[in-house]
C-alpha positions as CSV (number, residue, x, y, z in Angstrom):
1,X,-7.3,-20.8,14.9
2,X,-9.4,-21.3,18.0
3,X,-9.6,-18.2,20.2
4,X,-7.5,-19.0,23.4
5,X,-9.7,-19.7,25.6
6,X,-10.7,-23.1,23.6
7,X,-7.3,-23.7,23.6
8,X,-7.1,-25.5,26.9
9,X,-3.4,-25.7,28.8
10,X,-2.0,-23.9,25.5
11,X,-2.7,-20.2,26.8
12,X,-3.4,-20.4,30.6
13,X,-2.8,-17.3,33.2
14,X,0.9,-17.8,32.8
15,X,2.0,-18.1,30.1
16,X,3.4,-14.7,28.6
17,X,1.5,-13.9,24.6
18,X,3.8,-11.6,22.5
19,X,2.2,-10.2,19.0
20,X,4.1,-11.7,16.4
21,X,2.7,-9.6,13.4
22,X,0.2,-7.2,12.7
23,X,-1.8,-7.3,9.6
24,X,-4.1,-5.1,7.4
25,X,-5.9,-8.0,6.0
26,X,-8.0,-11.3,8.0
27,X,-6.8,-13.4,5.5
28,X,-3.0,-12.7,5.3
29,X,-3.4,-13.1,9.9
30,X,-4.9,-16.6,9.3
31,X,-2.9,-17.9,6.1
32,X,0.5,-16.6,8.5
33,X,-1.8,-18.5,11.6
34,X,-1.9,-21.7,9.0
35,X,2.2,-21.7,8.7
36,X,2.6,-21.7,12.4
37,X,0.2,-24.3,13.0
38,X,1.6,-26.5,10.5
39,X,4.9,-26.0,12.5
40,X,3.0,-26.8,15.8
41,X,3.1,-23.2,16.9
42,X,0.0,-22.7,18.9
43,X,-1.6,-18.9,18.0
44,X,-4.5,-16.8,17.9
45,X,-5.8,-13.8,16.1
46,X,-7.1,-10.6,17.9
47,X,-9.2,-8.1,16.2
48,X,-9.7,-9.5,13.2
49,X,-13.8,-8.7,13.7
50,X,-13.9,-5.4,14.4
51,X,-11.3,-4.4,11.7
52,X,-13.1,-6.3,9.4
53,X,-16.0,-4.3,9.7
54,X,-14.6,-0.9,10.3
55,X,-11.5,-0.9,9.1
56,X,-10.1,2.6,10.0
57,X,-7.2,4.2,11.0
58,X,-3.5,3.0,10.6
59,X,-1.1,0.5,11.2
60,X,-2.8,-3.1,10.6
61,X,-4.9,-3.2,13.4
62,X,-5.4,-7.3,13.3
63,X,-2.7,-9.3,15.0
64,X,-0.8,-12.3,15.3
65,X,0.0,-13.7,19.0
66,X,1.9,-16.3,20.2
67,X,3.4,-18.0,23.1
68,X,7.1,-15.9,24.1
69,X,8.3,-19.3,24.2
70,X,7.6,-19.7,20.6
71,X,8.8,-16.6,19.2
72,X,12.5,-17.4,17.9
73,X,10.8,-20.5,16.1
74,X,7.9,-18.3,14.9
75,X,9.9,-15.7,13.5
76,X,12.1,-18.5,11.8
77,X,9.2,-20.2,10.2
78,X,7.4,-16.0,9.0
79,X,10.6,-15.3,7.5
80,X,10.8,-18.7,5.2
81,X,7.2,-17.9,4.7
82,X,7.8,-14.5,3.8
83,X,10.9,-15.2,1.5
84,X,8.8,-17.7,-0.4
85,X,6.2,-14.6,-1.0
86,X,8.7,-12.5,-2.5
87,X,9.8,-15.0,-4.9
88,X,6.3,-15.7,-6.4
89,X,6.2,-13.3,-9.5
90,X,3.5,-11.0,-10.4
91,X,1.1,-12.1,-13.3
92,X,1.0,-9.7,-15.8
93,X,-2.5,-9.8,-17.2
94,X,-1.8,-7.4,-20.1
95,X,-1.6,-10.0,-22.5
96,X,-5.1,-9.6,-25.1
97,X,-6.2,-11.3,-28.3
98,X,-7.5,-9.4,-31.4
99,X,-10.8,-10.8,-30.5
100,X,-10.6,-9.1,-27.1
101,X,-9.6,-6.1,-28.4
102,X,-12.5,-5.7,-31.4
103,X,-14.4,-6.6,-28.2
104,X,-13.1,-3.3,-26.3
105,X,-13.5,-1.4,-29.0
106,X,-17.0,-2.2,-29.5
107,X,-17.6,-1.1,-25.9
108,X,-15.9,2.0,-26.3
109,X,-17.9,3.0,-29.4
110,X,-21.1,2.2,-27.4
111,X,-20.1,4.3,-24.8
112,X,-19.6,7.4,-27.1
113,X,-23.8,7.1,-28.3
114,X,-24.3,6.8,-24.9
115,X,-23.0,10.3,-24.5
116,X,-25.5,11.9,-27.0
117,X,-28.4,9.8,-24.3
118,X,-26.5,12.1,-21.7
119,X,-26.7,15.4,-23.5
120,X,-30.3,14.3,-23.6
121,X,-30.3,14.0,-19.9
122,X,-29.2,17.2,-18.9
123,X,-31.1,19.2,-20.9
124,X,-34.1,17.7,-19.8
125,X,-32.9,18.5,-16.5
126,X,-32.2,21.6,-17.2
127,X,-35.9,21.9,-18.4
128,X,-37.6,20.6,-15.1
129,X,-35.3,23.0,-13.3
130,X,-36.5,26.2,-15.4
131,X,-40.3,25.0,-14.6
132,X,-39.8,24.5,-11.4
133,X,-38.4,28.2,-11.1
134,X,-40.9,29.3,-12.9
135,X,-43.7,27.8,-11.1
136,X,-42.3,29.3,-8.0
137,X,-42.0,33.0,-9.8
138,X,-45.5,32.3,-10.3
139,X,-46.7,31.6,-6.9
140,X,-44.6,34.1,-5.6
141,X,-46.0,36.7,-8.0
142,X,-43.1,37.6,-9.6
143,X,-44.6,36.6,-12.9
144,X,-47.6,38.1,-14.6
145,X,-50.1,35.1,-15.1
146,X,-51.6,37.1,-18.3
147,X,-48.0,36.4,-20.1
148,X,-48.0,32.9,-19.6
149,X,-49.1,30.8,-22.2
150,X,-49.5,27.3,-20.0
């Protein structure tokens, strides 16, 4: 919704805002903000920015306000809302095909030659790291120059 101010005679000087609810997520505040509009509920959101874009620390830091007027009717229309959530069941998405699973196993074996490409890695890390030392034993004179071939 509208931040208050735009919300002329709605929210003036004195009319008392209570927070309704406090969520972790900007999208759950304005889907609960939809509900109450659609009930004629006049709100706002607070925070939802700056918790967007840093979200740290605890406790849902993005909040629902209303009027203190509206708060029995409010809380009437979260809890429908809420018991309506609870009764949505979960998808389970565990449900494959053979030709998903030939799929995963081709990825799988893929993945294991990709391990011998890894082995491959690290030694030729390893390698750059040894010349490196030794290039340094070299300037450092810790390393005859006659015994080295390159």
């Amino acid at each position: 919704m509208d931040s208050p101010d735009k919300q002329e005679g709605i929210f003036d000087e004195n009319t008392r805002i209570v927070a309704l609810q406090h969520f972790f997520s900007e999208s759950e505040a304005r889907l609960c903000a939809a509900r109450l509009k659609e009930a004629d509920i006049p709100s706002f959101i607070s925070n939802a920015n700056i918790m967007t874009a840093l979200p740290l620390g605890g406790g849902g830091g993005i909040s629902l306000h209303i009027r203190a007027s509206d708060l029995e009717k409010a809380q009437g229309v979260m809890s429908l809302w809420q018991e309506s959530q609870a009764n949505i069941p979960e998808e389970d998405y565990r449900e494959i095909d053979e030709e998903e699973i030939a799929y995963l196993k081709a990825l799988k074996e893929q993945e294991i030659g990709g391990n011998q490409w890894n082995a491959l890695l690290w030694i030729a890390i390893v390698f750059a790291i040894l010349l490196i030392i030794r290039a340094f034993a070299r300037a450092a004179g810790l390393m005859e120059s006659w015994r080295d071939f390159f």
